[in-house]
N, C-alpha and C positions, 0 to 999 in steps of 0.2 A: 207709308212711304216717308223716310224722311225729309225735312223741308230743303235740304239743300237740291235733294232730286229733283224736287217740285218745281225750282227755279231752273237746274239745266248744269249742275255741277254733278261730277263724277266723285267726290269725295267733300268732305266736309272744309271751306274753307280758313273760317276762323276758330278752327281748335286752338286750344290752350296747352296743350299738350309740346314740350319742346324738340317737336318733328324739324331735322336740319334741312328735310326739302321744301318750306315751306315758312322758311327764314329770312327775312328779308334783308338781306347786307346793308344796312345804312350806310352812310361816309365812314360815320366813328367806329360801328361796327365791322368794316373792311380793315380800317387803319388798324383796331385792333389786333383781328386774324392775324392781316399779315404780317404787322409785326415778334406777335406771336411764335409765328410759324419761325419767320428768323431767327429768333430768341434761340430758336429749341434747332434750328441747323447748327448754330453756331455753339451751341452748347455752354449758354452761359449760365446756367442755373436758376434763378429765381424772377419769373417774372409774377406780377398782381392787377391784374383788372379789379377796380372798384364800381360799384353803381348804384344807385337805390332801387328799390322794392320795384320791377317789373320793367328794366332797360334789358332784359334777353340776354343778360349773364347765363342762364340755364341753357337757352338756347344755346347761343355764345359757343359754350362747354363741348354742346352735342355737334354741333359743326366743327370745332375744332378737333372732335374723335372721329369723322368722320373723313376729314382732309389724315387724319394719319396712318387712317388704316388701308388708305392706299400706298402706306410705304412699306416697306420692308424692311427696313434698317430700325425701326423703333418695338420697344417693347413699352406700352404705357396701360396706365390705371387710371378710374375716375373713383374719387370718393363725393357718392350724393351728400352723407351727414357725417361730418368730421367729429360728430360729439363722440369723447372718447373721456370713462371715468381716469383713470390712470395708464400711465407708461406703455406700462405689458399691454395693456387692452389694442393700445394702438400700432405696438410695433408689432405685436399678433394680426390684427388688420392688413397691415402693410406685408407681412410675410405670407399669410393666407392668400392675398391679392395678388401677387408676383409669382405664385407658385413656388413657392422657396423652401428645398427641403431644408431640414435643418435636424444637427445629428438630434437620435435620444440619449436620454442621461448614461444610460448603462453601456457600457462598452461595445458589447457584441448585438446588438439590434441598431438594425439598421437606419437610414436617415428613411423619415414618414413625411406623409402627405397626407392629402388637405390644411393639415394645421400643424402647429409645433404638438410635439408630445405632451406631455402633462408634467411637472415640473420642470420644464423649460427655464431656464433662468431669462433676465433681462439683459444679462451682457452676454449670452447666446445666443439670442435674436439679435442684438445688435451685430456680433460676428456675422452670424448667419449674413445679413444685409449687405454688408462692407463685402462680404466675400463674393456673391451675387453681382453686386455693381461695378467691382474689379473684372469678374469674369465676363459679362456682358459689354461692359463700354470697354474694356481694354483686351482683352482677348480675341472676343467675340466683333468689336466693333459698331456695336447696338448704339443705340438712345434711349436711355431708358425716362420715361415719362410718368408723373406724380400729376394728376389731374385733380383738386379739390374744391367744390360746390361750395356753397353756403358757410365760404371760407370765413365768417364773423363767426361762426361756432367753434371755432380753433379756443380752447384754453392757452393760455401761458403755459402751460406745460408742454401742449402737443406743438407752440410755435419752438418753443428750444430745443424739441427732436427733431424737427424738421431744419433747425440751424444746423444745427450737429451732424442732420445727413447732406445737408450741403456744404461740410467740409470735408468730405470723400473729394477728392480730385486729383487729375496728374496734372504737370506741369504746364498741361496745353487746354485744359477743360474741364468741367463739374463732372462727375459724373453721376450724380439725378437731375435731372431738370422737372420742376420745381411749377405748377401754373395754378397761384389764389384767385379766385373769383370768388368776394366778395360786396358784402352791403358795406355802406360807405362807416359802419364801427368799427370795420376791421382796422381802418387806418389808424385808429386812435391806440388800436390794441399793438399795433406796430411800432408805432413813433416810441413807446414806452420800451422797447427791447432795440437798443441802438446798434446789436452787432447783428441785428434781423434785419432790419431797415437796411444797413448799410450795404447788403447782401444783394437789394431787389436792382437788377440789370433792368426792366423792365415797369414803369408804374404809369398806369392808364385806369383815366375816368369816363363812362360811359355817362350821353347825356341825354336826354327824351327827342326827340324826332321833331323838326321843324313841320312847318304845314305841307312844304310840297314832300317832302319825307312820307307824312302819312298816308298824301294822295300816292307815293308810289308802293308805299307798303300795301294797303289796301287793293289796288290793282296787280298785284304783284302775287298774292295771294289769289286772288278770284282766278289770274290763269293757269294757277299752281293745279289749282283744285278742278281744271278743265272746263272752266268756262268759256264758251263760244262763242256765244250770239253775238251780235254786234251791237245789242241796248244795251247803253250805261245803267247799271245799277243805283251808282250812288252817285246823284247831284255834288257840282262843284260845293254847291250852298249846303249839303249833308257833309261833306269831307272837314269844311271848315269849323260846323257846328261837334263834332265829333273828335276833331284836333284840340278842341278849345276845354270840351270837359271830359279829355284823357289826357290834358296837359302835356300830350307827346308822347307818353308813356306807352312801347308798346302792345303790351300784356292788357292796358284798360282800351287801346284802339283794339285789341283782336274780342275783348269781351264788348263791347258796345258795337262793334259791327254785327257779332255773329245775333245782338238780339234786335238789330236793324232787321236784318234778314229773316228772320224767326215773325216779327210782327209784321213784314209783306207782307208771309203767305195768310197768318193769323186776320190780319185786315184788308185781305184781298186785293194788293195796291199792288203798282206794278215798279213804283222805283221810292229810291230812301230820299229823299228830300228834309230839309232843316226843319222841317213842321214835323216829321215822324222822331227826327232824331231827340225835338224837345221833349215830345210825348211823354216819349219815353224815359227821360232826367225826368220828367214831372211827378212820375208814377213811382221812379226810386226814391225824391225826396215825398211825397207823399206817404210813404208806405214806411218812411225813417230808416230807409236802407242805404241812404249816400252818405259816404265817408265826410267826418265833419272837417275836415283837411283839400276835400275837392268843394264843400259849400264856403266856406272862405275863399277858398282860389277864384268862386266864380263869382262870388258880392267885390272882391278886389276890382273886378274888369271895368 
Protein backbone atom coordinates (compact mmCIF):
# COMPACT_ATOMS: atom_id res chain seq x y z
CA UNK A 1 0.00 0.00 0.00
CA UNK A 2 1.25 3.07 -0.70
CA UNK A 3 2.16 5.56 1.99
CA UNK A 4 -0.07 8.30 1.17
CA UNK A 5 -3.02 5.61 1.74
CA UNK A 6 -1.57 4.68 4.90
CA UNK A 7 -2.04 8.14 6.14
CA UNK A 8 -5.96 8.71 4.78
CA UNK A 9 -5.28 10.48 1.27
CA UNK A 10 -7.10 9.20 -1.69
CA UNK A 11 -4.24 10.22 -4.29
CA UNK A 12 -0.78 11.20 -3.89
CA UNK A 13 -0.49 14.69 -2.45
CA UNK A 14 2.95 16.05 -3.24
CA UNK A 15 3.54 14.83 -6.71
CA UNK A 16 5.96 16.68 -8.90
CA UNK A 17 4.29 15.95 -11.69
CA UNK A 18 2.55 19.53 -13.31
CA UNK A 19 -1.22 18.32 -12.38
CA UNK A 20 -3.34 21.74 -12.86
CA UNK A 21 -5.65 20.34 -10.00
CA UNK A 22 -3.38 20.35 -7.58
CA UNK A 23 -1.78 23.81 -8.23
CA UNK A 24 -1.88 26.12 -5.90
CA UNK A 25 -2.72 29.71 -7.22
CA UNK A 26 -0.49 31.95 -5.24
CA UNK A 27 -1.03 35.88 -5.39
CA UNK A 28 1.67 36.26 -8.27
CA UNK A 29 0.54 33.10 -9.74
CA UNK A 30 -3.21 34.48 -10.00
CA UNK A 31 -1.96 37.93 -11.13
CA UNK A 32 -0.22 35.96 -13.63
CA UNK A 33 -3.15 33.73 -15.13
CA UNK A 34 -5.24 36.44 -15.18
CA UNK A 35 -3.53 38.58 -16.81
CA UNK A 36 -2.58 36.20 -19.10
CA UNK A 37 -5.91 35.20 -20.01
CA UNK A 38 -6.61 38.94 -20.83
CA UNK A 39 -3.68 39.34 -22.84
CA UNK A 40 -4.97 36.41 -25.03
CA UNK A 41 -9.02 38.02 -24.97
CA UNK A 42 -7.66 41.07 -26.18
CA UNK A 43 -5.50 39.66 -28.74
CA UNK A 44 -2.43 41.43 -28.18
CA UNK A 45 0.24 39.06 -29.13
CA UNK A 46 3.24 38.43 -27.04
CA UNK A 47 3.05 37.98 -23.50
CA UNK A 48 6.41 36.45 -21.19
CA UNK A 49 6.38 35.01 -17.66
CA UNK A 50 9.92 34.76 -16.28
CA UNK A 51 10.91 32.65 -13.16
CA UNK A 52 13.76 30.63 -11.91
CA UNK A 53 14.25 26.88 -11.77
CA UNK A 54 10.85 25.53 -9.69
CA UNK A 55 8.25 28.92 -9.33
CA UNK A 56 5.47 26.49 -11.44
CA UNK A 57 5.90 28.05 -14.78
CA UNK A 58 5.24 24.35 -15.87
CA UNK A 59 2.50 24.23 -13.72
CA UNK A 60 1.62 27.86 -14.65
CA UNK A 61 1.54 26.34 -18.49
CA UNK A 62 -0.85 23.45 -17.62
CA UNK A 63 -3.35 25.53 -15.91
CA UNK A 64 -3.33 27.99 -18.37
CA UNK A 65 -4.28 24.95 -21.15
CA UNK A 66 -6.70 24.00 -18.94
CA UNK A 67 -8.68 27.40 -18.35
CA UNK A 68 -8.61 27.35 -22.42
CA UNK A 69 -10.00 24.40 -23.25
CA UNK A 70 -13.06 25.46 -21.88
CA UNK A 71 -13.41 27.88 -24.68
CA UNK A 72 -14.33 27.48 -27.95
CA UNK A 73 -13.26 30.37 -29.69
CA UNK A 74 -9.36 29.30 -29.25
CA UNK A 75 -7.27 27.04 -31.28
CA UNK A 76 -3.86 26.71 -29.13
CA UNK A 77 -0.60 24.59 -28.86
CA UNK A 78 2.10 23.94 -26.00
CA UNK A 79 5.60 23.47 -27.04
CA UNK A 80 7.45 21.42 -23.86
CA UNK A 81 11.10 21.74 -25.62
CA UNK A 82 11.45 24.54 -27.98
CA UNK A 83 15.03 23.29 -28.99
CA UNK A 84 14.96 23.50 -32.59
CA UNK A 85 18.33 22.90 -34.93
CA UNK A 86 17.15 25.24 -37.80
CA UNK A 87 14.32 27.11 -39.40
CA UNK A 88 12.48 24.16 -41.31
CA UNK A 89 12.79 22.06 -38.01
CA UNK A 90 10.72 24.58 -36.45
CA UNK A 91 8.23 25.87 -38.77
CA UNK A 92 7.62 21.99 -39.50
CA UNK A 93 6.94 21.85 -35.60
CA UNK A 94 4.52 24.47 -35.62
CA UNK A 95 2.63 23.24 -38.96
CA UNK A 96 2.62 19.51 -37.57
CA UNK A 97 1.16 21.04 -34.27
CA UNK A 98 -1.78 23.11 -35.79
CA UNK A 99 -2.65 20.60 -38.25
CA UNK A 100 -1.83 22.53 -41.13
CA UNK A 101 -2.06 21.06 -44.50
CA UNK A 102 0.14 22.35 -46.75
CA UNK A 103 0.12 22.01 -50.62
CA UNK A 104 2.95 19.23 -52.21
CA UNK A 105 5.54 20.23 -54.50
CA UNK A 106 3.81 18.61 -57.62
CA UNK A 107 0.88 20.00 -58.95
CA UNK A 108 -1.68 17.37 -59.02
CA UNK A 109 -1.23 15.74 -55.38
CA UNK A 110 -3.08 16.84 -53.05
CA UNK A 111 -2.46 19.01 -49.75
CA UNK A 112 -1.13 15.90 -46.83
CA UNK A 113 -1.27 15.53 -43.38
CA UNK A 114 0.36 14.89 -40.46
CA UNK A 115 3.38 16.72 -41.74
CA UNK A 116 4.55 18.96 -44.83
CA UNK A 117 5.60 16.68 -47.77
CA UNK A 118 9.14 16.13 -48.23
CA UNK A 119 10.79 18.86 -50.12
CA UNK A 120 8.57 21.40 -48.66
CA UNK A 121 10.37 24.64 -49.03
CA UNK A 122 10.66 27.13 -45.98
CA UNK A 123 8.76 29.95 -47.68
CA UNK A 124 5.91 27.32 -48.04
CA UNK A 125 5.62 26.54 -44.67
CA UNK A 126 5.72 29.91 -43.92
CA UNK A 127 2.62 30.58 -46.59
CA UNK A 128 1.17 27.73 -45.30
CA UNK A 129 1.12 29.51 -41.72
CA UNK A 130 0.17 33.16 -42.74
CA UNK A 131 -2.67 31.35 -44.66
CA UNK A 132 -3.88 29.36 -41.60
CA UNK A 133 -3.83 32.33 -39.27
CA UNK A 134 -5.71 34.66 -41.75
CA UNK A 135 -8.26 31.74 -42.12
CA UNK A 136 -8.73 31.04 -38.43
CA UNK A 137 -8.55 34.62 -36.63
CA UNK A 138 -10.21 36.48 -39.64
CA UNK A 139 -12.56 34.26 -41.33
CA UNK A 140 -13.08 31.91 -38.82
CA UNK A 141 -13.01 34.10 -35.73
CA UNK A 142 -10.53 31.83 -33.66
CA UNK A 143 -7.67 32.64 -31.14
CA UNK A 144 -5.08 31.08 -32.12
CA UNK A 145 -2.64 30.32 -29.28
CA UNK A 146 1.36 29.46 -29.34
CA UNK A 147 2.05 28.10 -25.81
CA UNK A 148 6.01 27.71 -25.15
CA UNK A 149 7.81 25.89 -21.91
CA UNK A 150 11.25 26.11 -21.27
CA UNK A 151 11.16 29.31 -23.36
CA UNK A 152 15.30 29.86 -22.36
CA UNK A 153 15.82 27.13 -25.14
CA UNK A 154 14.55 29.44 -27.80
CA UNK A 155 17.74 30.17 -30.14
CA UNK A 156 18.10 33.55 -31.92
CA UNK A 157 16.84 32.10 -34.56
CA UNK A 158 13.62 30.50 -33.38
CA UNK A 159 13.09 34.13 -31.44
CA UNK A 160 13.06 35.93 -35.02
CA UNK A 161 10.45 33.46 -36.53
CA UNK A 162 8.48 33.92 -33.83
CA UNK A 163 8.94 38.01 -34.49
CA UNK A 164 7.98 37.54 -37.89
CA UNK A 165 4.84 35.43 -36.92
CA UNK A 166 3.75 38.16 -34.83
CA UNK A 167 3.75 40.45 -37.61
CA UNK A 168 0.62 38.66 -39.11
CA UNK A 169 -2.00 41.10 -37.94
CA UNK A 170 -5.19 43.06 -39.09
CA UNK A 171 -5.69 46.51 -38.17
CA UNK A 172 -7.49 45.60 -35.00
CA UNK A 173 -5.15 42.51 -33.55
CA UNK A 174 -2.24 40.00 -33.68
CA UNK A 175 -3.22 37.34 -35.04
CA UNK A 176 -0.88 34.41 -32.97
CA UNK A 177 -0.90 35.15 -29.58
CA UNK A 178 2.33 34.41 -28.39
CA UNK A 179 2.83 32.92 -24.36
CA UNK A 180 7.16 32.49 -23.21
CA UNK A 181 7.54 30.88 -20.09
CA UNK A 182 10.77 30.98 -19.21
CA UNK A 183 13.98 30.79 -16.72
CA UNK A 184 15.08 34.06 -15.92
CA UNK A 185 18.16 33.84 -19.26
CA UNK A 186 15.49 34.12 -21.44
CA UNK A 187 15.45 37.85 -20.42
CA UNK A 188 18.89 38.45 -21.48
CA UNK A 189 18.26 36.53 -24.67
CA UNK A 190 15.46 39.07 -25.24
CA UNK A 191 16.89 42.59 -24.39
CA UNK A 192 19.56 41.65 -27.18
CA UNK A 193 16.80 41.39 -30.13
CA UNK A 194 15.18 45.14 -29.57
CA UNK A 195 12.19 44.59 -32.07
CA UNK A 196 11.39 41.14 -29.93
CA UNK A 197 11.32 43.10 -26.66
CA UNK A 198 9.63 45.77 -27.97
CA UNK A 199 6.72 43.37 -29.14
CA UNK A 200 6.16 41.80 -25.40
CA UNK A 201 2.42 43.47 -24.39
CA UNK A 202 2.81 41.38 -21.51
CA UNK A 203 6.24 40.80 -18.87
CA UNK A 204 5.85 39.01 -15.53
CA UNK A 205 8.24 37.74 -12.90
CA UNK A 206 7.29 34.81 -10.77
CA UNK A 207 8.77 34.90 -7.15
CA UNK A 208 9.13 31.90 -4.34
CA UNK A 209 6.12 31.79 -1.84
CA UNK A 210 6.10 33.76 1.42
CA UNK A 211 5.73 31.63 4.58
CA UNK A 212 1.87 31.97 5.02
CA UNK A 213 1.97 31.10 1.12
CA UNK A 214 3.52 27.74 1.77
CA UNK A 215 1.44 27.11 4.94
CA UNK A 216 -1.63 27.57 2.31
CA UNK A 217 0.08 25.68 -0.60
CA UNK A 218 0.81 22.81 1.62
CA UNK A 219 -2.87 22.60 2.98
CA UNK A 220 -4.26 23.23 -0.17
CA UNK A 221 -2.61 20.22 -1.49
CA UNK A 222 -3.54 17.64 1.38
CA UNK A 223 -7.27 18.65 0.54
CA UNK A 224 -6.68 18.40 -3.07
CA UNK A 225 -5.54 14.77 -2.51
CA UNK A 226 -8.79 14.04 -0.10
CA UNK A 227 -7.71 14.36 3.12
CA UNK A 228 -10.23 14.34 5.91
CA UNK A 229 -9.38 13.83 9.24
CA UNK A 230 -9.40 16.58 11.38
CA UNK A 231 -5.45 16.05 12.66
CA UNK A 232 -2.93 18.51 11.41
CA UNK A 233 -0.29 16.86 9.77
CA UNK A 234 2.17 19.41 9.64
CA UNK A 235 3.07 21.59 12.85
CA UNK A 236 3.06 25.43 12.53
CA UNK A 237 6.99 24.80 13.52
CA UNK A 238 7.45 22.02 10.45
CA UNK A 239 5.75 24.53 7.81
CA UNK A 240 8.29 27.22 8.95
CA UNK A 241 11.33 24.90 9.16
CA UNK A 242 10.23 23.73 5.45
CA UNK A 243 9.50 27.37 4.02
CA UNK A 244 13.02 28.32 5.21
CA UNK A 245 15.08 25.43 3.27
CA UNK A 246 12.76 25.48 0.15
CA UNK A 247 13.38 29.20 0.14
CA UNK A 248 9.77 29.49 -1.08
CA UNK A 249 10.40 27.65 -3.96
CA UNK A 250 7.43 25.66 -4.77
CA UNK A 251 8.61 22.57 -6.61
CA UNK A 252 11.35 22.12 -3.37
CA UNK A 253 8.09 22.76 -0.77
CA UNK A 254 6.24 19.76 -2.83
CA UNK A 255 9.59 17.51 -2.68
CA UNK A 256 10.45 18.06 1.05
CA UNK A 257 6.84 17.56 2.14
CA UNK A 258 6.14 14.46 0.08
CA UNK A 259 9.46 13.02 1.97
CA UNK A 260 8.05 14.49 5.38
CA UNK A 261 5.31 12.35 4.77
CA UNK A 262 7.13 9.33 3.39
CA UNK A 263 9.34 9.24 6.87
CA UNK A 264 5.76 9.37 9.20
CA UNK A 265 4.90 6.36 7.99
CA UNK A 266 8.82 4.95 7.71
CA UNK A 267 9.30 6.18 11.55
CA UNK A 268 6.01 5.37 12.71
CA UNK A 269 5.06 9.08 14.08
CA UNK A 270 2.01 10.49 13.78
CA UNK A 271 2.69 14.41 12.70
CA UNK A 272 5.81 16.35 10.71
CA UNK A 273 7.09 18.55 13.26
CA UNK A 274 10.52 20.78 12.97
CA UNK A 275 12.60 17.95 14.50
CA UNK A 276 11.53 15.52 11.59
CA UNK A 277 11.79 18.22 8.95
CA UNK A 278 15.68 18.74 10.22
CA UNK A 279 16.15 15.02 10.12
CA UNK A 280 15.78 14.98 7.18
CA UNK A 281 18.17 18.45 5.76
CA UNK A 282 20.57 16.36 8.08
CA UNK A 283 20.66 13.16 6.16
CA UNK A 284 20.59 15.23 2.57
CA UNK A 285 23.57 17.08 3.75
CA UNK A 286 25.10 14.02 5.21
CA UNK A 287 24.81 11.84 2.36
CA UNK A 288 26.26 15.17 0.06
CA UNK A 289 22.94 15.41 -1.72
CA UNK A 290 22.05 19.20 -0.85
CA UNK A 291 22.46 21.62 -3.48
CA UNK A 292 25.47 23.81 -2.55
CA UNK A 293 23.34 27.03 -3.31
CA UNK A 294 20.45 25.89 -0.53
CA UNK A 295 23.79 25.20 2.16
CA UNK A 296 24.83 28.89 1.51
CA UNK A 297 21.27 30.09 1.67
CA UNK A 298 20.99 28.44 5.15
CA UNK A 299 24.75 29.41 6.79
CA UNK A 300 23.44 33.20 5.51
CA UNK A 301 20.42 32.91 8.15
Amino acid sequence: MSYFKILGFEKEPFSTSPDPDFFYLSREHETALTNVLIELRLKRGLSVILGDVGTGKTTLSRKLVQELKERDDCIFNIILDPTFEDEKLFLTSLVRNFEINVDAPGPSTPPVFPGPPPGTTILALREALERFLFQKGVTEGKTVILIIDEAQKLTENSLEILRLLLNYETNEFKLLQLVLLGQVELYSKIMNIANFFDRISLKFMLHPLELEETREMIQFRIQQAGYRSGMHLFLNEAVKEIHQHSRGYPRQITMLCHRSLKNLVLKNRFVVDAALVQEIMDEELKSGWQRKDLLLQKNSF
